[in-house]
C-alpha positions in Angstrom: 263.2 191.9 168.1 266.4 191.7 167.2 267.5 188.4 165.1 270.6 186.9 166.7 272.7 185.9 163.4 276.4 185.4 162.1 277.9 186.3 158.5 278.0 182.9 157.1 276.8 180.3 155.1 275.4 178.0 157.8 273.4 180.7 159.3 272.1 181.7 156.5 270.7 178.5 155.9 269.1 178.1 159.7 267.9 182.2 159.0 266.2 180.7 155.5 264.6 177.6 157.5 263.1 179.8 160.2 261.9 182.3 157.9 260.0 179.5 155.8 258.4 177.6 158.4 256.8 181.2 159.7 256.0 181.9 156.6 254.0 178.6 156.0 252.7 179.1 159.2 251.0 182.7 159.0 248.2 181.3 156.9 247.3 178.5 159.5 247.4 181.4 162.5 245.3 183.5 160.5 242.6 181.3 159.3 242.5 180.0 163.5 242.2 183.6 164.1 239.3 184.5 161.7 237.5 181.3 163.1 238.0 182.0 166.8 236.8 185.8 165.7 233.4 184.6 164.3 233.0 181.6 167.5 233.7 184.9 169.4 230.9 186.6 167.6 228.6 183.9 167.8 229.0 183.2 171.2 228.7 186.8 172.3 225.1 186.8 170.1 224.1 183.8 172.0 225.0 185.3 175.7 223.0 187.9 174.8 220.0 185.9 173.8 220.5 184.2 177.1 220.7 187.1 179.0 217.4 188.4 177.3 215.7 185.1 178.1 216.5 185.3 181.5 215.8 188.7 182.3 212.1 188.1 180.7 211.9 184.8 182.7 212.8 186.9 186.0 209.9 189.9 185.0 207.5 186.6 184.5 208.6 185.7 188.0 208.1 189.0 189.7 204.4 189.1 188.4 203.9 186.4 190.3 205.9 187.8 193.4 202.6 187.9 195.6 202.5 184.6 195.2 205.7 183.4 196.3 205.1 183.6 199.7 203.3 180.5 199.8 206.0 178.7 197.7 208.3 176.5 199.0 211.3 177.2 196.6 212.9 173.9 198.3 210.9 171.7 196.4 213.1 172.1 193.0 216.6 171.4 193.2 219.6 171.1 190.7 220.1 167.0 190.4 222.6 166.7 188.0 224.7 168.6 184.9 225.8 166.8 182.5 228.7 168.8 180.2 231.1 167.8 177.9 234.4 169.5 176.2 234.3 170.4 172.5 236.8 171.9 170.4 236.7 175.0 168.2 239.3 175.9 166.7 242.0 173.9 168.4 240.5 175.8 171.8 238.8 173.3 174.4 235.2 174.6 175.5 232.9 173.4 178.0 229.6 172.7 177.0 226.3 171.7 178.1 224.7 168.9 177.6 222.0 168.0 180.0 220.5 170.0 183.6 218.8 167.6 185.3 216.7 169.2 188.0 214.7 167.0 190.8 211.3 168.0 192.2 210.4 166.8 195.4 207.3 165.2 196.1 204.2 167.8 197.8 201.0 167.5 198.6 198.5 167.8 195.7 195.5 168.9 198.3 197.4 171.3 200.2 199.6 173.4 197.6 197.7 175.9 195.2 197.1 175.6 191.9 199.9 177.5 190.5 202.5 175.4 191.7 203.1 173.6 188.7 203.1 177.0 186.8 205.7 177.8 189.8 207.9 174.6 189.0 208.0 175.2 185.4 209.1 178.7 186.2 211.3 177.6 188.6 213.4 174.7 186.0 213.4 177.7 183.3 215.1 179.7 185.4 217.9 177.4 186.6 218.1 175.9 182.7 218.4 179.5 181.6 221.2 180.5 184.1 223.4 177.5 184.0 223.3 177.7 180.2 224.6 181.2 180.6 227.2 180.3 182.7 228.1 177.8 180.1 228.2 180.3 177.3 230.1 182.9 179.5 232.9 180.3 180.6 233.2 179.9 176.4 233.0 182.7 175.6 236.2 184.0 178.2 238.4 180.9 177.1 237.4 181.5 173.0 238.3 185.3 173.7 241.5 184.6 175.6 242.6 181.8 173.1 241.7 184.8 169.7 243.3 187.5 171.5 246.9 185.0 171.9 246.5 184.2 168.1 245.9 187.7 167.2 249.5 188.2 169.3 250.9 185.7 167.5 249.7 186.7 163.7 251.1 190.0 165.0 254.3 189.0 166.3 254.9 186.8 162.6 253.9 189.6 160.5 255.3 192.7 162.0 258.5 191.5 163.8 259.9 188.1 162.7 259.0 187.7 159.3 260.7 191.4 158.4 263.6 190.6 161.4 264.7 187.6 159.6 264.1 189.0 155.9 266.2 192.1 157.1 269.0 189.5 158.8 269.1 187.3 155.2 269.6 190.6 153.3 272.8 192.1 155.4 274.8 188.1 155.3 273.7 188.1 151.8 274.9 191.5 151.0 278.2 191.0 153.4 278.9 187.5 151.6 278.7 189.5 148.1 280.9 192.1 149.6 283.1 189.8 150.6 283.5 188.0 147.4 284.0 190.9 145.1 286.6 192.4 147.5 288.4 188.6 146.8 287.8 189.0 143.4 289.4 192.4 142.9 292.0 191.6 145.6 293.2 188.3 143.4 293.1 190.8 140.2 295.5 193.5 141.9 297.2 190.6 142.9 297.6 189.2 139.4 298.0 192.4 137.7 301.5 192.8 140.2 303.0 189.5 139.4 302.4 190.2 135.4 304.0 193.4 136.3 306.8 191.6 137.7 307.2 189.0 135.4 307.4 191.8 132.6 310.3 193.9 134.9 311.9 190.7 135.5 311.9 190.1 131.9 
């Protein structure tokens, strides 16, 4: 990226100032990026616990798919999800507070026995799998949000903080030029009139 500058003392100033604040900056960036990196982690350790769950939840279910013939999977119903947004690490993230499921009323006498074992397997399911969709919308928007600070640490440390360091160096370098060439230019010039002078004389 090249840093738009001129050789003076007023953009050297601005060059300075911009160069500071990223400098202050980079520290801030990179501790945001550590912290999304371990919520990134975490979360990714928790899918996977979720996925697990399920998966043995789902083999619990088949055991009993003989059984599920007779069921009438009608009778339990998401009622309600409660969620709320948190933030980690300056990123906004869904998260779940409360599944509320509703059970509709059957007949003791005519339903088997296993029914409540069938309900019960039934809520864990639908807990399990609204929790993981949970986890996986976090996890997207926690990945998205590290891989844009990453960018961002990259584009400070690799490109702008050495573009504008580099920028400083040639309008410091062209100032100093300048001002010797002055300096030797008002000798020459002095040595000539004392030449003069001592002619004249």
């Amino acid at each position: 990226m090249a840093i738009k500058f001129q050789y003076n003392k007023t953009s050297l100033q601005q060059l300075e100032k911009q160069l500071k604040m990223r400098v202050r900056t980079l520290p801030i960036i990179k501790n945001k990026e550590s912290a999304l990196r371990m919520e990134v982690k975490k979360c990714k350790a928790e899918l996977a616990g979720l996925a697990h769950g399920l998966e043995e939840q789902i083999q619990a279910y088949e055991a009993m798919f003989a059984l599920w013939s007779e069921f009438d999977p009608s009778i339990v119903a998401v009622k309600d999800v409660d969620m709320g947004v948190r933030k980690i690490a300056g990123v906004r993230v869904p998260v779940l507070n409360n599944v509320e499921l509703a059970v509709r009323p059957f007949s003791l006498f005519n339903s088997p026995k296993w029914y409540y074992d069938g309900i019960a397997l039934l809520q864990g399911l639908a807990r399990t799998a609204i929790e993981k969709e949970f986890v996986q919308a976090k996890l997207g928007l926690l990945e998205y949000s590290r891989k844009k600070t990453t960018q961002k640490v990259n584009l400070f440390e690799k490109v702008q903080i050495p573009g504008y360091e580099d920028a400083l160096r040639k309008i410091k370098r062209f100032m100093e030029d300048e001002e010797n060439l002055s300096k030797s230019s008002q000798k020459i010039l002095k040595s000539l009139q004392e030449k003069r002078k001592e002619a004249e004389a």
